[in-house]
C-alpha beads as a LAMMPS data file, in Angstrom:
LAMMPS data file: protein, C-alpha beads

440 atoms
439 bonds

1 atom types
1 bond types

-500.0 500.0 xlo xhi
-500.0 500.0 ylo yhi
-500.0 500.0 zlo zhi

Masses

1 110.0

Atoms # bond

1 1 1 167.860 18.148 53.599
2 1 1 166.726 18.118 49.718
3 1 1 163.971 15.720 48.772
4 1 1 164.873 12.416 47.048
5 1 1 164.656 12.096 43.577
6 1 1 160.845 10.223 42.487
7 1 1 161.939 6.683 41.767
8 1 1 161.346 5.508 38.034
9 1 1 158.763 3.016 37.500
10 1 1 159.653 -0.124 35.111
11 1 1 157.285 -2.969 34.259
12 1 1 157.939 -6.565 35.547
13 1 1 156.569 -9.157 33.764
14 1 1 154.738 -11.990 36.370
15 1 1 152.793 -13.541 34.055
16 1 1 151.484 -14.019 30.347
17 1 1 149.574 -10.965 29.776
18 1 1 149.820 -9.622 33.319
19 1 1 152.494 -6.412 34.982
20 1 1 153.180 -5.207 37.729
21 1 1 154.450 -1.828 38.389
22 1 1 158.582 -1.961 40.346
23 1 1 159.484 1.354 41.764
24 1 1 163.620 0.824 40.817
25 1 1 165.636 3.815 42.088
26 1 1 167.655 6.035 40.075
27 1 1 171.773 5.963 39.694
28 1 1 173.592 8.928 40.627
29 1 1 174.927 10.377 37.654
30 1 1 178.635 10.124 37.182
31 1 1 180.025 13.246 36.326
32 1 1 181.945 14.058 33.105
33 1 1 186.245 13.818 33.221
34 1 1 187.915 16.642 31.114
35 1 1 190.412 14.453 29.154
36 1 1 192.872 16.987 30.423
37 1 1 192.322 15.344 33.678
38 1 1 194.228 11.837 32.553
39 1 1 197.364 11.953 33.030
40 1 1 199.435 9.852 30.623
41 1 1 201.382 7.529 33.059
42 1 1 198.060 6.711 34.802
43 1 1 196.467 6.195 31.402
44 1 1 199.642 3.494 30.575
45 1 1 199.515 2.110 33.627
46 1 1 195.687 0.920 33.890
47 1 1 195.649 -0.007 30.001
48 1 1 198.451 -1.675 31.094
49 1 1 196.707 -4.808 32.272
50 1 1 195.062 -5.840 29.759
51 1 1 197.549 -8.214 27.878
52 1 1 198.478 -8.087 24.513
53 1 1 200.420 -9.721 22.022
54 1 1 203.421 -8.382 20.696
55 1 1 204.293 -8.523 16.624
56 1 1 206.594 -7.190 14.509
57 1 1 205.338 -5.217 11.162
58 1 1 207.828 -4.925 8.623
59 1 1 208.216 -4.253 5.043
60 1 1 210.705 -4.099 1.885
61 1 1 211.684 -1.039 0.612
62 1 1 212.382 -0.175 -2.989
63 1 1 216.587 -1.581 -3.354
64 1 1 215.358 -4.525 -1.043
65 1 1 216.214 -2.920 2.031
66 1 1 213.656 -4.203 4.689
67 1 1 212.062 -2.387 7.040
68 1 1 210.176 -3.040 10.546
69 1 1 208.623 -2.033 13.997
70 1 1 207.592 -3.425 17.222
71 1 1 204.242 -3.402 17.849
72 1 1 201.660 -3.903 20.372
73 1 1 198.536 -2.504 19.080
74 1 1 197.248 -4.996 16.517
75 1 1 193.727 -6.471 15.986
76 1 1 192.244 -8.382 13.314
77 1 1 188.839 -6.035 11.851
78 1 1 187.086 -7.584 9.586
79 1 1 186.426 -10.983 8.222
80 1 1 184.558 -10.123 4.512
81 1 1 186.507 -8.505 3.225
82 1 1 189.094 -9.688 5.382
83 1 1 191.281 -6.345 6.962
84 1 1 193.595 -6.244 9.948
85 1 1 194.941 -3.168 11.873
86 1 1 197.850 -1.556 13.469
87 1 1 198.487 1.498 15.254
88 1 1 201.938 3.036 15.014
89 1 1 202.811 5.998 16.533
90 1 1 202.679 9.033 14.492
91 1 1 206.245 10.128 15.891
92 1 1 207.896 6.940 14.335
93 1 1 210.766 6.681 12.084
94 1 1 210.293 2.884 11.064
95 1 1 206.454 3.623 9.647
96 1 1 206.630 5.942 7.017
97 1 1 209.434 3.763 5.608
98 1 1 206.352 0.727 5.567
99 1 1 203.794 2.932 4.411
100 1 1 205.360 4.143 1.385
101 1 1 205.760 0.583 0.121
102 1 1 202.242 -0.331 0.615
103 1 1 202.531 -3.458 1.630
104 1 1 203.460 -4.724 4.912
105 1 1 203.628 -8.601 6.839
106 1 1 202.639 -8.823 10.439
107 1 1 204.608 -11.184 12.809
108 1 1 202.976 -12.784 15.909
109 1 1 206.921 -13.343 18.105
110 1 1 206.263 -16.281 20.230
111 1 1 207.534 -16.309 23.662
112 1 1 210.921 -17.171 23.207
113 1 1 211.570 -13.922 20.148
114 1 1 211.779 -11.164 23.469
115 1 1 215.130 -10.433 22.260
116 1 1 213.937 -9.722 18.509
117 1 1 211.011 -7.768 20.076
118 1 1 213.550 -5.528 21.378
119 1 1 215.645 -5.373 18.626
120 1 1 212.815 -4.191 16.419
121 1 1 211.402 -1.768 19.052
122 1 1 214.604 0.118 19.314
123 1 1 215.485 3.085 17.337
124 1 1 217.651 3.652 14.614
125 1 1 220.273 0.664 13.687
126 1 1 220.130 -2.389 11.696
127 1 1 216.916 -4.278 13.408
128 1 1 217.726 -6.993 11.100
129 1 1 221.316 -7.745 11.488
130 1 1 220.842 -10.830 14.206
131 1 1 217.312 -11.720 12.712
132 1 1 216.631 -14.163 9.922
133 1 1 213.451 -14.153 8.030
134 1 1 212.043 -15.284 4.809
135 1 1 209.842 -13.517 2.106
136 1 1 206.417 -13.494 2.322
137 1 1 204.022 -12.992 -1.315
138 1 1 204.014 -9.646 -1.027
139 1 1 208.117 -9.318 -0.415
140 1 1 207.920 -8.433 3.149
141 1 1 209.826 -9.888 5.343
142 1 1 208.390 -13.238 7.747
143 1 1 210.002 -13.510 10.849
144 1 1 211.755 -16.723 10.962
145 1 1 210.257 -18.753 14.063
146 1 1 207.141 -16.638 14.321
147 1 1 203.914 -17.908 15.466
148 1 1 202.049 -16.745 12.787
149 1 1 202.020 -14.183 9.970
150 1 1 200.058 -12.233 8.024
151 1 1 200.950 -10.650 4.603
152 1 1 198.810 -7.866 3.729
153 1 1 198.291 -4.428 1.558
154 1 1 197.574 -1.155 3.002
155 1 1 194.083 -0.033 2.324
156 1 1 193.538 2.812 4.352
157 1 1 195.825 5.552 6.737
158 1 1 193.687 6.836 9.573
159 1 1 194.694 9.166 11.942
160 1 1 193.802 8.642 16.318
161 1 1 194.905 11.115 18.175
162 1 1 198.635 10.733 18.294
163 1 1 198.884 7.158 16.473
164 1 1 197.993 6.048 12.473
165 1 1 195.377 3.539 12.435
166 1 1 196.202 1.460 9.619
167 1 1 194.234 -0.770 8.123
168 1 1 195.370 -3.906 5.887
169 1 1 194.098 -5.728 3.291
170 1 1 194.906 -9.703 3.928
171 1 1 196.994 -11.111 0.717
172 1 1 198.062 -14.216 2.597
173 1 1 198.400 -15.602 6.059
174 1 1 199.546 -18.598 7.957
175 1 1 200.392 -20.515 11.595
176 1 1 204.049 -20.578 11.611
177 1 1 205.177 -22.816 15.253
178 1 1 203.052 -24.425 17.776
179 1 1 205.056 -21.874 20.882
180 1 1 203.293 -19.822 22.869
181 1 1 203.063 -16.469 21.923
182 1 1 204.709 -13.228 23.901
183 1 1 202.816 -11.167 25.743
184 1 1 203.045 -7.856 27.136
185 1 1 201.446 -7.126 30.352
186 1 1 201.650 -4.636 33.178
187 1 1 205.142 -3.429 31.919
188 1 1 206.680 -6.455 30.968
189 1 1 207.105 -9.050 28.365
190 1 1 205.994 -12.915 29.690
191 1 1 204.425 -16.361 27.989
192 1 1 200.700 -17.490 27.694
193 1 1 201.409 -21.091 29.442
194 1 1 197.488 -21.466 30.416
195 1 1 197.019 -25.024 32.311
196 1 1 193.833 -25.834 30.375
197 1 1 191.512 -24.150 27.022
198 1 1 188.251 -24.485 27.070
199 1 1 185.883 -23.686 23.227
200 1 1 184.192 -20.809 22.720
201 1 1 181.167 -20.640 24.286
202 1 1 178.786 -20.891 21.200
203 1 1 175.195 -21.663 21.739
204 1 1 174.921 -25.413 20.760
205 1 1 178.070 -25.791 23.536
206 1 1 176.905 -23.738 26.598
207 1 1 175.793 -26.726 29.036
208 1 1 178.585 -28.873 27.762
209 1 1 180.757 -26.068 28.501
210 1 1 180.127 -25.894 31.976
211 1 1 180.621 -29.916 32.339
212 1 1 183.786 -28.877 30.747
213 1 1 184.567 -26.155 34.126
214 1 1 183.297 -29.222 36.483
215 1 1 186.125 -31.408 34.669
216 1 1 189.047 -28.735 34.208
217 1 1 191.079 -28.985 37.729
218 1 1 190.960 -33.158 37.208
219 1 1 191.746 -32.623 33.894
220 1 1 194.912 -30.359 34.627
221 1 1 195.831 -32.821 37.256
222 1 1 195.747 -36.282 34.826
223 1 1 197.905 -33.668 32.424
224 1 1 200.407 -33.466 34.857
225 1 1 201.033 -36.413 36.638
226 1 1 200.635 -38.552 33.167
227 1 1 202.877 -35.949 31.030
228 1 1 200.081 -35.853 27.974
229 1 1 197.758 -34.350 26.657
230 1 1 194.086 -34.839 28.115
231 1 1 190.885 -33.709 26.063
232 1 1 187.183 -32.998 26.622
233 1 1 185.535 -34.536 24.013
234 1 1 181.249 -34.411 23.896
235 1 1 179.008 -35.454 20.739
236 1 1 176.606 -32.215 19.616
237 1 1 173.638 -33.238 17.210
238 1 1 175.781 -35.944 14.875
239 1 1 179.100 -33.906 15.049
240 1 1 182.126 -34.639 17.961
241 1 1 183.617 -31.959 19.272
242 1 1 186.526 -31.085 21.344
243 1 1 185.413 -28.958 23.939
244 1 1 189.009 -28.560 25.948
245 1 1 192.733 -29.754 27.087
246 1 1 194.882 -29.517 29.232
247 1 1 198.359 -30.243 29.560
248 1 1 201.492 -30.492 26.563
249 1 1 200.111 -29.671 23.188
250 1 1 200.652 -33.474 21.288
251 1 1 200.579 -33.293 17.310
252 1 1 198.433 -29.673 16.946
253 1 1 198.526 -27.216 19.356
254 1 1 195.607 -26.849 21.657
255 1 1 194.081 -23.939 20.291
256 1 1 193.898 -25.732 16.689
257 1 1 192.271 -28.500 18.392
258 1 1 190.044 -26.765 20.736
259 1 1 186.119 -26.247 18.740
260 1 1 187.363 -28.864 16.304
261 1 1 184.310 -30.612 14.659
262 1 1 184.017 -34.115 13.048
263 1 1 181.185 -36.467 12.414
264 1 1 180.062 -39.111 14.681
265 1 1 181.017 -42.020 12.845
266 1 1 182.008 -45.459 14.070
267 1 1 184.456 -46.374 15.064
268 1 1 185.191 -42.759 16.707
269 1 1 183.826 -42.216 20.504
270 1 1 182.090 -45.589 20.692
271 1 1 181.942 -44.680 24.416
272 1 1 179.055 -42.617 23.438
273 1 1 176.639 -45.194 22.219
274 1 1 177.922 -47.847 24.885
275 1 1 175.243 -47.017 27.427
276 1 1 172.731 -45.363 24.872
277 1 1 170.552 -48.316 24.251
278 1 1 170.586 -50.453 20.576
279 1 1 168.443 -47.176 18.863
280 1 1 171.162 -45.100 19.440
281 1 1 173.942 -47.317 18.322
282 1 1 172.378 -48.221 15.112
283 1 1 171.413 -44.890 14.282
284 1 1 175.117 -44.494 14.904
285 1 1 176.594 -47.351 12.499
286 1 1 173.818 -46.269 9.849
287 1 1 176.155 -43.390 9.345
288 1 1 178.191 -45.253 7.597
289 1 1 176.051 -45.648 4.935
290 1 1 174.465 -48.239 3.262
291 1 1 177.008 -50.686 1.928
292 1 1 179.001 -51.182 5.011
293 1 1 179.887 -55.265 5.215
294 1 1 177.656 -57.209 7.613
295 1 1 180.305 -59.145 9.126
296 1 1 181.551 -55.139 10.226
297 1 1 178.862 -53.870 11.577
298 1 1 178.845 -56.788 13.242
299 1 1 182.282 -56.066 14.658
300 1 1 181.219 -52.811 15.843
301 1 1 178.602 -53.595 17.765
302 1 1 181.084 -56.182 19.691
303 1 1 183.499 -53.339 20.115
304 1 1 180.750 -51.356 21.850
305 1 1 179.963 -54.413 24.094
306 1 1 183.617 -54.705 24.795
307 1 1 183.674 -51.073 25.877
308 1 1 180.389 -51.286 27.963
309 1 1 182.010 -54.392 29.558
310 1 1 185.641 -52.267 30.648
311 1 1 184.311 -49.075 31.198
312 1 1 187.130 -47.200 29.355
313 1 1 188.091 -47.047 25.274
314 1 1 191.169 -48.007 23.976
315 1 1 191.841 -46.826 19.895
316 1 1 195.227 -48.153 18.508
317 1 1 197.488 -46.827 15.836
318 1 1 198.065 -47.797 12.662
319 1 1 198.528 -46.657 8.846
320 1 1 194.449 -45.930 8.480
321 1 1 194.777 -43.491 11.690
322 1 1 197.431 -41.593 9.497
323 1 1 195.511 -40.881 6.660
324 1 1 192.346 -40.125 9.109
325 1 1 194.809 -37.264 10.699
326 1 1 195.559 -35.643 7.242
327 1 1 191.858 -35.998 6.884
328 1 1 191.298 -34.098 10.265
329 1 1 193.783 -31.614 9.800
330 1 1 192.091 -30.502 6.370
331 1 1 188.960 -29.760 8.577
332 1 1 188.267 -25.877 8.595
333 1 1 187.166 -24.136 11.675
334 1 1 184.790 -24.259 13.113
335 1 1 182.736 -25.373 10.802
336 1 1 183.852 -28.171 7.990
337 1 1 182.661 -27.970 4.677
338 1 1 180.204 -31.159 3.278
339 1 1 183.214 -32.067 1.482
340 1 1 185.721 -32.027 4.574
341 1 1 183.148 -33.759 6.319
342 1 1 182.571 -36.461 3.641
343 1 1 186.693 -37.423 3.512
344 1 1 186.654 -37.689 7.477
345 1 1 183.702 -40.340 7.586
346 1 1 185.796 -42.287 4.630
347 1 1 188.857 -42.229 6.698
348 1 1 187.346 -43.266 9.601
349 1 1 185.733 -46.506 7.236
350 1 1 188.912 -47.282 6.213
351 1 1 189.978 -46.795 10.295
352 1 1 187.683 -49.919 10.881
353 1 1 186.624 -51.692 13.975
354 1 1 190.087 -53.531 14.367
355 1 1 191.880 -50.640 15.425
356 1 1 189.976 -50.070 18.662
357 1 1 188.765 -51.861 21.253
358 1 1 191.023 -55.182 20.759
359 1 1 189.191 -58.446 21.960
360 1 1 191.469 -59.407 24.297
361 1 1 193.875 -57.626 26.459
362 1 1 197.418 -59.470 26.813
363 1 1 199.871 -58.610 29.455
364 1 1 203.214 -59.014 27.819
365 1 1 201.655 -58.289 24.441
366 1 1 203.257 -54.496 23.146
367 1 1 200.578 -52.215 21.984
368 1 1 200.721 -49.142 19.902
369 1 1 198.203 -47.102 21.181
370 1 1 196.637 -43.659 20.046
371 1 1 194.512 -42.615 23.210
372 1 1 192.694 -44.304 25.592
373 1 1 189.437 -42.886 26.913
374 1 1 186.807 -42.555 29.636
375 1 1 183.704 -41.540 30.014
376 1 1 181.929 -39.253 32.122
377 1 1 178.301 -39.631 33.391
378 1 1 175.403 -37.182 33.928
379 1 1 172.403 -37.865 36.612
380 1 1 170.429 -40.218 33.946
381 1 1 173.455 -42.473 33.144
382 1 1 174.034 -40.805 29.792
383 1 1 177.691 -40.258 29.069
384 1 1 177.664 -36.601 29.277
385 1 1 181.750 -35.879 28.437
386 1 1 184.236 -38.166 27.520
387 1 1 188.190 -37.718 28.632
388 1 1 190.983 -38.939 26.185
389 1 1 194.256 -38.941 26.860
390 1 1 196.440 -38.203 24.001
391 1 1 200.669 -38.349 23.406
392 1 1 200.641 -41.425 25.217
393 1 1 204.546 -43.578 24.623
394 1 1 204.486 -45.005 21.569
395 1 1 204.498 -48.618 22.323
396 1 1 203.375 -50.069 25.538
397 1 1 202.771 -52.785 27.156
398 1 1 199.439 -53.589 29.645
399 1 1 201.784 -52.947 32.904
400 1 1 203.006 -49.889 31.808
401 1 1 199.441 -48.413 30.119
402 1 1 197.235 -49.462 32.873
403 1 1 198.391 -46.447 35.330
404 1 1 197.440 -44.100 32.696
405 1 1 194.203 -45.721 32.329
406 1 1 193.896 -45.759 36.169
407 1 1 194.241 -42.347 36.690
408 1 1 191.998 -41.140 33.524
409 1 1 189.377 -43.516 35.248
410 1 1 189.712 -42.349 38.626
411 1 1 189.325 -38.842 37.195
412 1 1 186.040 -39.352 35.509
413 1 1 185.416 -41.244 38.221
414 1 1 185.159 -37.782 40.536
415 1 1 183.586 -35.489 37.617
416 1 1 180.945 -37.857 37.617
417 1 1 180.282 -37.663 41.286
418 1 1 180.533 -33.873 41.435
419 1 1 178.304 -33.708 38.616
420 1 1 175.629 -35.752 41.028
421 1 1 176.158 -38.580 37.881
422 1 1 175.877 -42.506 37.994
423 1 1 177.026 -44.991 36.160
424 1 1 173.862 -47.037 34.531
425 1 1 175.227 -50.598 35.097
426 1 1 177.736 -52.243 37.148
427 1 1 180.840 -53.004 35.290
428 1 1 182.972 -55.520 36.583
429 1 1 186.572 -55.262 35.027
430 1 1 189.606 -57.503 36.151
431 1 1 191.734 -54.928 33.881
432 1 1 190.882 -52.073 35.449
433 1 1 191.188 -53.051 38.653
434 1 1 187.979 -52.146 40.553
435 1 1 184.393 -52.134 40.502
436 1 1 183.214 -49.569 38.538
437 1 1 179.623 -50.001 40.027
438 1 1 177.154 -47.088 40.687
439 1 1 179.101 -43.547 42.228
440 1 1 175.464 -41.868 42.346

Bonds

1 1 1 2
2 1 2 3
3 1 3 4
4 1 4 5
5 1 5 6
6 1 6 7
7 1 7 8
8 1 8 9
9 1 9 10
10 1 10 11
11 1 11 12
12 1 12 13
13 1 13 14
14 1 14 15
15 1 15 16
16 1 16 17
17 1 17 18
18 1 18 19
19 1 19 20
20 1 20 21
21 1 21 22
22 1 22 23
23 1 23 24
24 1 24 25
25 1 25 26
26 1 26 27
27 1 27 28
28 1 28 29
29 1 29 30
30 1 30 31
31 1 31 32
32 1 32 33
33 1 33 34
34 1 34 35
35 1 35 36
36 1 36 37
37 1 37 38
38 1 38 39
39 1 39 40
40 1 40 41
41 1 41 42
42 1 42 43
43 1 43 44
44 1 44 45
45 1 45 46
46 1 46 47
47 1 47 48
48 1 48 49
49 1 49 50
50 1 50 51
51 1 51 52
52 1 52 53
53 1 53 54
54 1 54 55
55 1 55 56
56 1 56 57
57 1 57 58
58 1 58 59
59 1 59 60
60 1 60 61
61 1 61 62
62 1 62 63
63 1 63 64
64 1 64 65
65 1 65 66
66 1 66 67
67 1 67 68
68 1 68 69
69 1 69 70
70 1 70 71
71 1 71 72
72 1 72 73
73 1 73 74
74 1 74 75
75 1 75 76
76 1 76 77
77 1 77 78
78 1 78 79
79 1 79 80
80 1 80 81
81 1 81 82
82 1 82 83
83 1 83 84
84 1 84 85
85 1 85 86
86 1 86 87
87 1 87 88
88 1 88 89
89 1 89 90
90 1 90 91
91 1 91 92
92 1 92 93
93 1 93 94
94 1 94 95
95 1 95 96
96 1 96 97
97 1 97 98
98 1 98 99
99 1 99 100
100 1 100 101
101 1 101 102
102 1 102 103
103 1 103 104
104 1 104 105
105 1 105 106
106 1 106 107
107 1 107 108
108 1 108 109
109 1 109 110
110 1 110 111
111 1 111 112
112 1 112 113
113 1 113 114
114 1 114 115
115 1 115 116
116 1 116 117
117 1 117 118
118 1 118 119
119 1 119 120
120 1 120 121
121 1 121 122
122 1 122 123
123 1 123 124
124 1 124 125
125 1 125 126
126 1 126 127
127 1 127 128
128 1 128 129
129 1 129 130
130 1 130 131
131 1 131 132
132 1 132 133
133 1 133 134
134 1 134 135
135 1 135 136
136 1 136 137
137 1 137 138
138 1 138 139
139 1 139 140
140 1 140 141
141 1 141 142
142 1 142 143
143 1 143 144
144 1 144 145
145 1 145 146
146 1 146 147
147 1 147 148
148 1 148 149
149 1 149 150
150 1 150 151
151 1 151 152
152 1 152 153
153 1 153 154
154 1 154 155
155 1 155 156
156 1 156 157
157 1 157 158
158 1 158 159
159 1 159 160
160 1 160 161
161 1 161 162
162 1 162 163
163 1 163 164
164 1 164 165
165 1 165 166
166 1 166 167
167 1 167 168
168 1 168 169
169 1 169 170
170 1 170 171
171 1 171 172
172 1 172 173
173 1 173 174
174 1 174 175
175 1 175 176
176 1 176 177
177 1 177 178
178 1 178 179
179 1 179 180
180 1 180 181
181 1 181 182
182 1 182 183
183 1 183 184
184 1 184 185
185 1 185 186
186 1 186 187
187 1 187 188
188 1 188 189
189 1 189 190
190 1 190 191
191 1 191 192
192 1 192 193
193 1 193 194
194 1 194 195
195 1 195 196
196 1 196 197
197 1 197 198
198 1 198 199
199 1 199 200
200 1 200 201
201 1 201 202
202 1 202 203
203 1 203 204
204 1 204 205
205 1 205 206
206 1 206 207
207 1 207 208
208 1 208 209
209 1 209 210
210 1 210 211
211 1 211 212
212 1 212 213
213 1 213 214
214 1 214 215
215 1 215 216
216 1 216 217
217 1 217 218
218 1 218 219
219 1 219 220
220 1 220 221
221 1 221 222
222 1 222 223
223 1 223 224
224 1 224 225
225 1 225 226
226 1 226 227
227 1 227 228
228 1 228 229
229 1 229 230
230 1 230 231
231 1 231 232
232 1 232 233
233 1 233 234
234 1 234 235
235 1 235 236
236 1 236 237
237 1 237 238
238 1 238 239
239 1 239 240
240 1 240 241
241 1 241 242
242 1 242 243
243 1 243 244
244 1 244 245
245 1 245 246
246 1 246 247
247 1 247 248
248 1 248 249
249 1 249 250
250 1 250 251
251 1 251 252
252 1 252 253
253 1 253 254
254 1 254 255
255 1 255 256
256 1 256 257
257 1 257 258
258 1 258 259
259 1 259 260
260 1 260 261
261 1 261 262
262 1 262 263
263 1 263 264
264 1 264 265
265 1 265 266
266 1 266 267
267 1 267 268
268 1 268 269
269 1 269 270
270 1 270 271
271 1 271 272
272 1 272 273
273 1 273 274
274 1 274 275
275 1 275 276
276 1 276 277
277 1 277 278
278 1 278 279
279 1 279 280
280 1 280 281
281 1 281 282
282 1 282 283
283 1 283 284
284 1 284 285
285 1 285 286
286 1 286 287
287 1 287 288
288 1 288 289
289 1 289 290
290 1 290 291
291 1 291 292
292 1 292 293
293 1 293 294
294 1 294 295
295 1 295 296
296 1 296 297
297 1 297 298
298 1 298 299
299 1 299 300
300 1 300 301
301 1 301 302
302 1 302 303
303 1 303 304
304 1 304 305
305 1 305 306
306 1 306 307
307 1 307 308
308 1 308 309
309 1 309 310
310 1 310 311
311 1 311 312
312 1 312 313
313 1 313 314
314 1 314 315
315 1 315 316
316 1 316 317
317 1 317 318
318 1 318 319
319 1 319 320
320 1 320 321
321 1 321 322
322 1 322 323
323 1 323 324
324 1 324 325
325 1 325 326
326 1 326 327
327 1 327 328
328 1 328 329
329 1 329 330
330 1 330 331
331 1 331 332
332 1 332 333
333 1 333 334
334 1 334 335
335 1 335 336
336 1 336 337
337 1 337 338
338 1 338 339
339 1 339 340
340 1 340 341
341 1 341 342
342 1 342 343
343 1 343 344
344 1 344 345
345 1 345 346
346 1 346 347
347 1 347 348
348 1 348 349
349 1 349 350
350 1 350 351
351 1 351 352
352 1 352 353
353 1 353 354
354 1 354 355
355 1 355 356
356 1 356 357
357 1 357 358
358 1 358 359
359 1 359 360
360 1 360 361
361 1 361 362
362 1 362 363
363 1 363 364
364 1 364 365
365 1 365 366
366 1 366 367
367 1 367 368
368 1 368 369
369 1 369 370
370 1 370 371
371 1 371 372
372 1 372 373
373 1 373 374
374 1 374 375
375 1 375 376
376 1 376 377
377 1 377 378
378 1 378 379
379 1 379 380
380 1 380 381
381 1 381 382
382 1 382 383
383 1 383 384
384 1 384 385
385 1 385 386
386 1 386 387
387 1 387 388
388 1 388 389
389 1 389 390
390 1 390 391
391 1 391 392
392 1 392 393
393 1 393 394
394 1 394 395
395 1 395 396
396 1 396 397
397 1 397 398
398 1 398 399
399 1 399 400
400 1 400 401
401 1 401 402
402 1 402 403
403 1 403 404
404 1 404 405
405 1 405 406
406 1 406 407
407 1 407 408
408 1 408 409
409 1 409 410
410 1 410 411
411 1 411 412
412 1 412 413
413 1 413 414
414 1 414 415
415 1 415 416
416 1 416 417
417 1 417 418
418 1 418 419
419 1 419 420
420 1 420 421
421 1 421 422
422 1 422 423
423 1 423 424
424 1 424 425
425 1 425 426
426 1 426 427
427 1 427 428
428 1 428 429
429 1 429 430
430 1 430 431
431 1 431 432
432 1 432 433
433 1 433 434
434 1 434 435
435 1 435 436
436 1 436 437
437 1 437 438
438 1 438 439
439 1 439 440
């Protein structure tokens, strides 16, 4: 029998200025495949499952004859300058038709477009005589219904092997619908219908983010049962973000509001300074800045007690919330410019401390409401997430709102006892229907 190998020896830190010596044993060494050992329908196969989206690339040739491929191969490269990249085959007929215009307009097909996929990735024929599109800066064709596109110049023709790699230069670029996108996976074309997104898991976000994966399977269940839209919502240094949803996209889709950053201005998530003690909630209304009314600020800080008092949020709609939405939707991601920032906080002045938290709740009184919300509680007492439940009918009335609220309650309700939480004070609320005392 041959001897064993000597085992490598790696340091191990145990304490400041001490080692200790770790005997860790050496891998076998894996050896080398000849490339002439892959064979190519095992090579498709296992790069087969791992999805992709599926776009179109097409093109206008000189006498305005367009021209365009399916492809599946397309990645974005390069953010400054900004440069995107497809790989057609080098055996195509549709490519060297786009190349030699030197332009070309991506198309992300959405879930629905399987038919147009197939259309463009067939050869020879008219691939545009059942498709309509428009023309993008650069003359290329946009795929009418697309989820997004992407106008761009060719900078550069590499060759891989037996594909180009080309590279583009982006001219112009835009969302186009809210669908899902198609996929192709394992063979086969299919829809991206995930239950519930979660933001990406950037360092200021990675404990809230796994509150978030405590709160997704109650959150996917309120989605469902209520028919709207339910997001995580948690306040990071003096910004709110939206940390996940689940359920219908309402208003944006999901992935535009997913990461989305605002500041923490009253009136928005008063939930957060309910149970945070009067430092907190000043600091919060000082935001404002310095020439807010005193008979408002005065109205906020009631609104707070009001929502200390229920144990859930209620914001209504109204002109000011419109204005606050254009506001939000100019918001660039994920990071908003001073400027962005500054017209969000003015909306949400002009938003006022009217339009949530009403003073009194009537039953046959019709309310037009624009979320309700709930919060969430960590081990301390300290709302740690809040739940909001957006897309909710347009006008209701108490009856009809309350098992919406019920259910977005009893939901928090659970994350906050699987997250070992408590709620800091009894809160007795005829509304609501329960005690919300202590769940620690």
């Amino acid at each position: 029998m041959s001897a064993r190998p000597p085992a490598a020896v790696l340091p191990r830190r145990c304490s400041p200025g001490a080692h200790e010596s770790v005997p860790i044993q050496r891998q076998a060494e894996v050896p080398a495949v000849s490339t002439d050992a892959i064979d190519p329908q095992r090579f498709r196969h296992v790069l087969g499952h791992f999805p992709t989206g599926v776009v179109v690339a097409t093109a206008l040739q000189e006498g305005g004859t367009p021209a365009g491929m399916a492809v599946g191969s397309f990645t974005s490269v390069s953010l400054d300058p900004p440069l995107v990249a497809f790989l057609p085959d080098k055996r195509s007929t549709s490519f060297p038709k786009i190349r030699q215009t030197g332009s070309f307009c991506i198309s992300v097909l959405s879930g629905d477009q399987e038919q147009v996929c197939r259309a463009f990735a067939a050869r020879g024929g008219d691939k545009f005589a059942d498709v309509s599109w428009h023309s993008a800066g650069s003359g290329s064709p946009i795929i009418d219904g697309a989820v997004a596109w992407i106008d761009c110049e060719i900078q550069e023709v590499l060759e891989a092997g037996d594909h180009y790699i080309v590279l583009g230069r982006v001219l112009d670029l835009a969302v186009g619908t809210n669908a899902a996108p198609l996929l192709f996976f394992r063979g086969g074309y299919g829809q991206f219908t995930a239950a519930s997104l979660s933001a990406p898991a950037r360092p200021d976000l990675l404990a809230h983010l796994r509150v978030m994966d405590c709160a997704r399977a109650e959150m996917e269940q309120v989605a469902q049962e209520s028919g709207c839209e339910c997001l995580a919502v948690n306040v990071v240094g003096d910004e709110i973000v939206t940390i996940g949803s689940a359920g219908q996209s309402y208003g944006q889709a999901p992935a535009d509001r997913i990461g989305q950053r605002m500041p923490f201005v009253p009136p928005l998530c008063d939930l957060f300074v309910a149970w945070a003690g009067e430092d907190v909630r000043e600091q919060w209304l000082r935001r404002l800045g310095p020439d807010v009314p005193a008979e408002d600020l005065a109205a906020y800080r009631d609104m707070v007690n009001r929502v200390r008092a229920r144990g859930w949020s209620m914001a209504l709609g109204g002109r000011s919330h419109i204005a606050f939405e254009l506001a939000l939707a100019q918001l660039s991601m994920p990071r908003p410019t001073p400027e962005q920032q500054r017209a969000v906080r003015e909306a949400a002045r002009q938003v006022g401390p009217h339009s949530h938290e009403p003073d009194e709740l009537v039953d046959d009184q019709p309310y037009r409401v624009r979320n309700i919300s709930a919060p969430v509680f960590d081990v301390s007492g300290d709302v740690v997430l809040m739940l909001t439940l957006i897309g909710l009918p347009r006008v209701s009335r108490l009856e009809e709102l309350a098992s919406y609220r019920d259910r977005l309650c009893a939901a928090a309700d659970r994350i906050t006892r699987r997250l070992g939480g408590r709620t800091p004070v009894a809160v007795e609320d005829p509304l609501r229907g329960r005690s919300a005392a202590s769940t620690g």
